[in-house]
MMTF fields as JSON, N, C-alpha, C and O atoms, coordinates in Angstrom:
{
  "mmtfVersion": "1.0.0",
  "mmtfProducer": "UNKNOWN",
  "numBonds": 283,
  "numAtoms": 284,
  "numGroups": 71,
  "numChains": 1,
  "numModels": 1,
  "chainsPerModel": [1],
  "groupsPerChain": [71],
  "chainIdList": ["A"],
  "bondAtomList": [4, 2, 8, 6, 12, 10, 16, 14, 20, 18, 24, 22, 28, 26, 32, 30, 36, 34, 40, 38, 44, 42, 48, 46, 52, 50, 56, 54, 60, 58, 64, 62, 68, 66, 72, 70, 76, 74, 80, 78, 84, 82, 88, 86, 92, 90, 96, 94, 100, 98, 104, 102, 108, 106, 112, 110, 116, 114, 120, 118, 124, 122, 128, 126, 132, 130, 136, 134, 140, 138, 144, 142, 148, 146, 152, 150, 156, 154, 160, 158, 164, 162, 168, 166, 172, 170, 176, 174, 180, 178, 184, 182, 188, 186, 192, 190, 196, 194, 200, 198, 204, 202, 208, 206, 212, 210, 216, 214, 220, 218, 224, 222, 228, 226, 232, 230, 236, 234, 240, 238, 244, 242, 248, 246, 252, 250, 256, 254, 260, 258, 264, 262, 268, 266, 272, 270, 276, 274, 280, 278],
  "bondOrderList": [1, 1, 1, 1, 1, 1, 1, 1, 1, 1, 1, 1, 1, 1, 1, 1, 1, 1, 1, 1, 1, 1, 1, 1, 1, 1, 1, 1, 1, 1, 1, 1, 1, 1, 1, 1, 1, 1, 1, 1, 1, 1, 1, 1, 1, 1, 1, 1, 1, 1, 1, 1, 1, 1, 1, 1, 1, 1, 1, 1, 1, 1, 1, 1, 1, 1, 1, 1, 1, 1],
  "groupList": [{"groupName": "UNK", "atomNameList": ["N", "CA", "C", "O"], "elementList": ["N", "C", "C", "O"], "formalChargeList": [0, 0, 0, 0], "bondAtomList": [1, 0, 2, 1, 3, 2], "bondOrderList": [1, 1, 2], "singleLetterCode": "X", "chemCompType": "L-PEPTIDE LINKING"}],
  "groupTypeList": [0, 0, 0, 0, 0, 0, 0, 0, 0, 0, 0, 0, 0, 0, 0, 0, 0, 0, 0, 0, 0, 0, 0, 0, 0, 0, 0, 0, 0, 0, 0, 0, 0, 0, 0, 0, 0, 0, 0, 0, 0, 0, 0, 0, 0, 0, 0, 0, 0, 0, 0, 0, 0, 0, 0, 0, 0, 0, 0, 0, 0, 0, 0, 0, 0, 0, 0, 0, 0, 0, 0],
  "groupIdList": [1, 2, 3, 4, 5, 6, 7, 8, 9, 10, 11, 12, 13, 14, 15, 16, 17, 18, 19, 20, 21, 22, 23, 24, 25, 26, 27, 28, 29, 30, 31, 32, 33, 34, 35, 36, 37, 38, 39, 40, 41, 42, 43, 44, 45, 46, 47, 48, 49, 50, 51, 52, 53, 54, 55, 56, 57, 58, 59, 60, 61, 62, 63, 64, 65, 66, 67, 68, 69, 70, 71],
  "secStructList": [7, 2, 2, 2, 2, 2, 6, 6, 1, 7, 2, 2, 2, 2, 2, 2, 2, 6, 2, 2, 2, 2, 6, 6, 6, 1, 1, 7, 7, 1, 2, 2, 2, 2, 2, 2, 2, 2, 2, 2, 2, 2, 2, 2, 2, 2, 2, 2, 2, 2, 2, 2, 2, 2, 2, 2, 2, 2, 2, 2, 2, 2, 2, 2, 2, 2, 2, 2, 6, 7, 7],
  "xCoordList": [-1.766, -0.615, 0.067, 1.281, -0.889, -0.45, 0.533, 1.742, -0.363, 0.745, 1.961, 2.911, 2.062, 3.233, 3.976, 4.973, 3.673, 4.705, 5.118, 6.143, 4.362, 5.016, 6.032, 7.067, 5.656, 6.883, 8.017, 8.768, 8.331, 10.158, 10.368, 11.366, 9.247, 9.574, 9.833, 9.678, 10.527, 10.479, 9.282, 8.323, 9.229, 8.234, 7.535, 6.596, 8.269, 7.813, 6.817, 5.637, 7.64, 6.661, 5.889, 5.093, 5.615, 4.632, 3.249, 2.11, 3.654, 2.424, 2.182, 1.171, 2.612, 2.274, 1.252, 0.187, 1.855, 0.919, -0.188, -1.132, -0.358, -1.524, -2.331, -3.482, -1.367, -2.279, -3.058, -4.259, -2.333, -2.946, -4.379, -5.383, -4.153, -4.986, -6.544, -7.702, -6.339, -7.483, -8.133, -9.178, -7.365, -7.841, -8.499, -8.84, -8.835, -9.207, -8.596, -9.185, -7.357, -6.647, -6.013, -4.929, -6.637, -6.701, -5.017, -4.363, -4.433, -3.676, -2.68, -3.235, -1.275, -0.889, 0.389, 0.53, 1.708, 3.028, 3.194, 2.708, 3.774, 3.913, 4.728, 4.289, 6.227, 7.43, 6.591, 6.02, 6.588, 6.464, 4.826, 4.433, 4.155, 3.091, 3.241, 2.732, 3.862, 4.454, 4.971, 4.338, 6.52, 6.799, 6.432, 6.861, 5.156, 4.282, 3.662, 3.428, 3.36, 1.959, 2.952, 2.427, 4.22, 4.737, 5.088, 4.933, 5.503, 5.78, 4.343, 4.453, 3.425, 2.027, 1.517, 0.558, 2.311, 1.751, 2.638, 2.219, 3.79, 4.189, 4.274, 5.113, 3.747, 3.345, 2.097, 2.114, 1.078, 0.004, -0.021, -0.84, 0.697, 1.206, 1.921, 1.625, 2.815, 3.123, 2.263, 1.844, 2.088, 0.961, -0.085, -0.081, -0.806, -2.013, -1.179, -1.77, 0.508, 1.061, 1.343, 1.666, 1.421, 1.742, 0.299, 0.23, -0.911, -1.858, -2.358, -2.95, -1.923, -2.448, -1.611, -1.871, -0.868, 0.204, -0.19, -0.202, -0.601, -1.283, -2.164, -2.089, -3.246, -4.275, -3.988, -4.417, -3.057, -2.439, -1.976, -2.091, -0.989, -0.512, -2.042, -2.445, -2.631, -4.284, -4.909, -5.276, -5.021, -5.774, -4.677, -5.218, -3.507, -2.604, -2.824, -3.05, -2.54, -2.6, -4.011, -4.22, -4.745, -6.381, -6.956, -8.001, -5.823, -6.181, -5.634, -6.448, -4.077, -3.624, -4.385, -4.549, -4.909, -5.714, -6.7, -6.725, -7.352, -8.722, -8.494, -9.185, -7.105, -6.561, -6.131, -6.211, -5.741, -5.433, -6.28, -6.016, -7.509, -8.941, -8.977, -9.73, -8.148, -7.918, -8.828, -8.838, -9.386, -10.494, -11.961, -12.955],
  "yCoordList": [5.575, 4.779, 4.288, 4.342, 3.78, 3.715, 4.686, 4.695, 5.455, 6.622, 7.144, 7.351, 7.419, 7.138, 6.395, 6.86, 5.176, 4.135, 4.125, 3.546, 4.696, 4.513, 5.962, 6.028, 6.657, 7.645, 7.461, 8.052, 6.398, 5.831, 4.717, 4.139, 4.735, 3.387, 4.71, 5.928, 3.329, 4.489, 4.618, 3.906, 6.04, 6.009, 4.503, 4.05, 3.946, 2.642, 1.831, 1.52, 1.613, 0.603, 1.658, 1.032, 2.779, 3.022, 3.23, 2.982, 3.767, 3.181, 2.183, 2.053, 0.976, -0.61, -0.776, -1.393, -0.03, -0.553, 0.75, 0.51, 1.63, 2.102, 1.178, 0.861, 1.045, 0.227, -1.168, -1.407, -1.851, -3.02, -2.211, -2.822, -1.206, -0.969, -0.355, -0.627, 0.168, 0.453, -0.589, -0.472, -1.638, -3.063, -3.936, -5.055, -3.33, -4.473, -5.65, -6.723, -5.516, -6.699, -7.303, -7.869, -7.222, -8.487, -7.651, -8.678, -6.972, -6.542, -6.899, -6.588, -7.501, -7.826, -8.203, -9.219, -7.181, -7.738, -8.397, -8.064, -9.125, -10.073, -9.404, -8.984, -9.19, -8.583, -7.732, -7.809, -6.833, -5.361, -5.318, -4.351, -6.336, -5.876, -6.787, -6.361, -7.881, -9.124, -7.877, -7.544, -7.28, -6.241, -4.972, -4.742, -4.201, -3.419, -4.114, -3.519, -5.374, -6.12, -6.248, -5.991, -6.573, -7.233, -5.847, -5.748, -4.782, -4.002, -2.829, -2.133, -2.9, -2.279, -3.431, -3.193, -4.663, -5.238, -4.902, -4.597, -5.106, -4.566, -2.892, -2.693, -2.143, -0.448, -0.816, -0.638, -1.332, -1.747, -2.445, -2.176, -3.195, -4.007, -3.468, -3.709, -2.774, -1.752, -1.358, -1.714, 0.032, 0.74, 0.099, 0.961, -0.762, -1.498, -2.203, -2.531, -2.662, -3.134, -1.982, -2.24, -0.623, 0.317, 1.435, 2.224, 0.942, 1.369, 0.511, 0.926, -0.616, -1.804, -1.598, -2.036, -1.147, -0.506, 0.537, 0.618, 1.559, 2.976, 2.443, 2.697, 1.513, 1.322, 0.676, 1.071, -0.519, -0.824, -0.426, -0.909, 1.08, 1.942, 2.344, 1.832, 2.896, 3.945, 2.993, 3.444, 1.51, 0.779, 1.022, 1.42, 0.763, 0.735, 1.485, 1.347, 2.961, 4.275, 4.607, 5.375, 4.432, 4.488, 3.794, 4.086, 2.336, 1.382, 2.164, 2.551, 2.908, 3.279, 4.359, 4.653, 5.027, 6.278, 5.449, 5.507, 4.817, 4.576, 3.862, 3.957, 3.087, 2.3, 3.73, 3.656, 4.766, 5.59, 7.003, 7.992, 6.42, 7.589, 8.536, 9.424, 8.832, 10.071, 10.145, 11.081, 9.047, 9.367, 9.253, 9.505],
  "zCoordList": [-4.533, -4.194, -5.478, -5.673, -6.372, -7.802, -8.173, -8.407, -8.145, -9.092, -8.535, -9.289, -7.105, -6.132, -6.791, -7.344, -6.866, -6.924, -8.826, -9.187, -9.686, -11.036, -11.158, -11.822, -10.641, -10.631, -10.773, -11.549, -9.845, -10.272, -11.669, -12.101, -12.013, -13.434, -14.18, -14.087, -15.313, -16.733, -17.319, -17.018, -18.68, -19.37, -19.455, -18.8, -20.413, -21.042, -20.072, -20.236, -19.078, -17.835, -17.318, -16.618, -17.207, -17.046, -17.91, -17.515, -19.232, -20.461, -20.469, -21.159, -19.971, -20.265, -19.105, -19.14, -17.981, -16.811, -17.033, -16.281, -17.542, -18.026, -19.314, -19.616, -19.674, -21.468, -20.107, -20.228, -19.075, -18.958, -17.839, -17.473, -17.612, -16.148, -17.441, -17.126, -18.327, -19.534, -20.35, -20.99, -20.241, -20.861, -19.962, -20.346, -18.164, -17.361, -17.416, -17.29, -17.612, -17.366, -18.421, -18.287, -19.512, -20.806, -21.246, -21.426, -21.396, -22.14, -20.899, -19.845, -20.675, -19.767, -20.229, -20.91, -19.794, -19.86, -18.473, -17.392, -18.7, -17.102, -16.258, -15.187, -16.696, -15.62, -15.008, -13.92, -15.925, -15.322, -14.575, -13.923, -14.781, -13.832, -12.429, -11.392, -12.448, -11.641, -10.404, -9.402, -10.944, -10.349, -9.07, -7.939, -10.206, -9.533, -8.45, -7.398, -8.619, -7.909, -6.746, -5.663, -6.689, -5.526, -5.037, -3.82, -5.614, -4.698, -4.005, -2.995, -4.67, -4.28, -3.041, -2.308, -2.96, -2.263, -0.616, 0.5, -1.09, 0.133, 0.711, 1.589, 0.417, 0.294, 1.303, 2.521, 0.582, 1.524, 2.729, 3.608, 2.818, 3.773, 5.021, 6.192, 4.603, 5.535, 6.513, 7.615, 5.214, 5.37, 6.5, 7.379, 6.847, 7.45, 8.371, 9.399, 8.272, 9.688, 10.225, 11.385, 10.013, 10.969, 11.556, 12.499, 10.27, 11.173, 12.658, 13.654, 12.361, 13.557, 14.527, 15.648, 14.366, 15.726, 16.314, 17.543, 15.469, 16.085, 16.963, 18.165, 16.357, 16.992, 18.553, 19.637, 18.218, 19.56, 20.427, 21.553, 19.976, 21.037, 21.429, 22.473, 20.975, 21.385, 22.486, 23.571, 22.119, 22.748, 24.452, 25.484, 24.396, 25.476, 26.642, 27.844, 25.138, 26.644, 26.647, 27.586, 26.195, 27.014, 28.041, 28.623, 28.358, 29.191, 29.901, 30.74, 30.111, 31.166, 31.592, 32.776, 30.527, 31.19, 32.15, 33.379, 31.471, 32.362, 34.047, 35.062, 33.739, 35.155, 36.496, 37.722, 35.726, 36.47, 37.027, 37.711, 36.258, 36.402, 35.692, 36.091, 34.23, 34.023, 32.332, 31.532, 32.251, 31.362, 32.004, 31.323]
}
């Protein structure tokens, strides 16, 4: 998902957010990782609000299956 998402930065922000992701942290421009963080956060976020929907539709039509005998 990382790497997805640095594709659209430039070079630059993306060596920085490599230099900070090889330093475990300690090496740290703020913007540009501030940035990433908010938008990796909403990618995930998504991501996990639209699996919880799948699951909800599944849960739905299995109830209807089962109300109607067909599981």
């Amino acid at each position: 998902m990382v790497k997805r998402l640095l594709e659209g930065y430039p070079l630059k922000q993306r060596q920085e957010v490599m230099g900070f992701m090889k330093s475990n942290g300690v090496y740290r421009i703020d913007e540009t990782i501030d940035k990433i963080s908010k938008e990796l956060y909403i990618l995930s976020n998504n991501a996990r609000i639209e699996r919880n929907r799948e699951r909800e539709r599944n849960k739905l039509i299995n109830k209807y299956k089962r109300s109607m005998g067909l599981i």
